[in-house]
C-alpha positions as CSV (number, residue, x, y, z in Angstrom):
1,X,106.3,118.5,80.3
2,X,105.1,122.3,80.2
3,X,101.3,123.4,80.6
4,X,100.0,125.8,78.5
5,X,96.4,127.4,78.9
6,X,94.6,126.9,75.1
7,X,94.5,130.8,75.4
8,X,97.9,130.8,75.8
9,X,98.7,128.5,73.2
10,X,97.0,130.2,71.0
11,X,98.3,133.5,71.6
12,X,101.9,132.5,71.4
13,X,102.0,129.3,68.8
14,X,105.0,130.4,67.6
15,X,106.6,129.9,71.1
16,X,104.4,127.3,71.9
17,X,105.6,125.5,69.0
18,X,109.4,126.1,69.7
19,X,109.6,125.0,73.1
20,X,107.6,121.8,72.2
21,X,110.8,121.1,69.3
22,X,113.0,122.0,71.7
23,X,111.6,120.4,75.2
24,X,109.7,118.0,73.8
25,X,106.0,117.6,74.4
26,X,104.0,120.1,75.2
27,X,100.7,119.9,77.5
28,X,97.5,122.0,76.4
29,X,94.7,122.5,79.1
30,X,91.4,124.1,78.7
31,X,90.1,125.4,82.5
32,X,92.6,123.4,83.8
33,X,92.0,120.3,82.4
34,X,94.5,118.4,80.5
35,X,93.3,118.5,76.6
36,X,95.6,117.9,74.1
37,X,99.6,117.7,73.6
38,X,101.9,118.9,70.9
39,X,104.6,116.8,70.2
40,X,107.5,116.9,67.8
41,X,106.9,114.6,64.4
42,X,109.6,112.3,65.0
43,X,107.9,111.2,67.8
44,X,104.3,111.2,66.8
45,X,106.0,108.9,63.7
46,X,108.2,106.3,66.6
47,X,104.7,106.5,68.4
48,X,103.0,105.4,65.4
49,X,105.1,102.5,63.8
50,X,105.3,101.6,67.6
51,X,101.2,101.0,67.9
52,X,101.6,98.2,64.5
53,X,101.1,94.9,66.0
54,X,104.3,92.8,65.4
55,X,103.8,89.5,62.9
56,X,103.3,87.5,66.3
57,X,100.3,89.8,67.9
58,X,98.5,88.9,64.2
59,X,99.1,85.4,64.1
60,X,97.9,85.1,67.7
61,X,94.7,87.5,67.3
62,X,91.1,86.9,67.1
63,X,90.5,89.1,63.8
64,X,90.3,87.3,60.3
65,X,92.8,86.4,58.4
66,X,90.6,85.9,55.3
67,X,91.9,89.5,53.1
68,X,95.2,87.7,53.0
69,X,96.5,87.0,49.1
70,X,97.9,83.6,48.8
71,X,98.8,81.8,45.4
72,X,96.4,79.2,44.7
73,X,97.2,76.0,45.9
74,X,99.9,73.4,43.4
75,X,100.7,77.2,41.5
76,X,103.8,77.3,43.9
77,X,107.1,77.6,42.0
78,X,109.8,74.8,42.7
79,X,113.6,74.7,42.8
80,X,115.3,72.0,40.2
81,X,117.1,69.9,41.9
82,X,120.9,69.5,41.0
83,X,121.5,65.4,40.0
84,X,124.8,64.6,42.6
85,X,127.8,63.0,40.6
């Protein structure tokens, strides 16, 4: 991953942005400390949809289930049953 000083960056987005579509990621630092990255959208959006807990990770958790919508209870819609022959 490049470096780029935030003066730099600046100076040059349009480069700045370019290489970071092209090679990926791009690393921002502010007197040389690491401060922020630029990164392309696609993977922002695989980062993103990869932070979502699975269906697992919420059954197992702590948090409340309680803002769940469920029918009420005997409101349930059956199947008729076929009579055999």
């Amino acid at each position: 991953m490049h470096s780029w000083p935030v003066q730099d960056a600046k100076a040059r987005f349009s480069e700045f942005l370019d290489a970071c579509l092209v090679e990926g990621p791009q690393m921002v630092t502010r007197r040389g400390t690491e401060a922020a990255v630029l990164v392309p959208v696609q993977e922002w959006r695989r980062m993103q949809t990869a932070t979502r807990p699975s269906l697992k990770q919420l059954l197992l958790s702590d948090q409340a289930r309680t803002d769940m919508s469920l029918p009420p209870r005997g409101q349930a819609k059956r199947r008729s049953v076929m009579p055999l022959l």
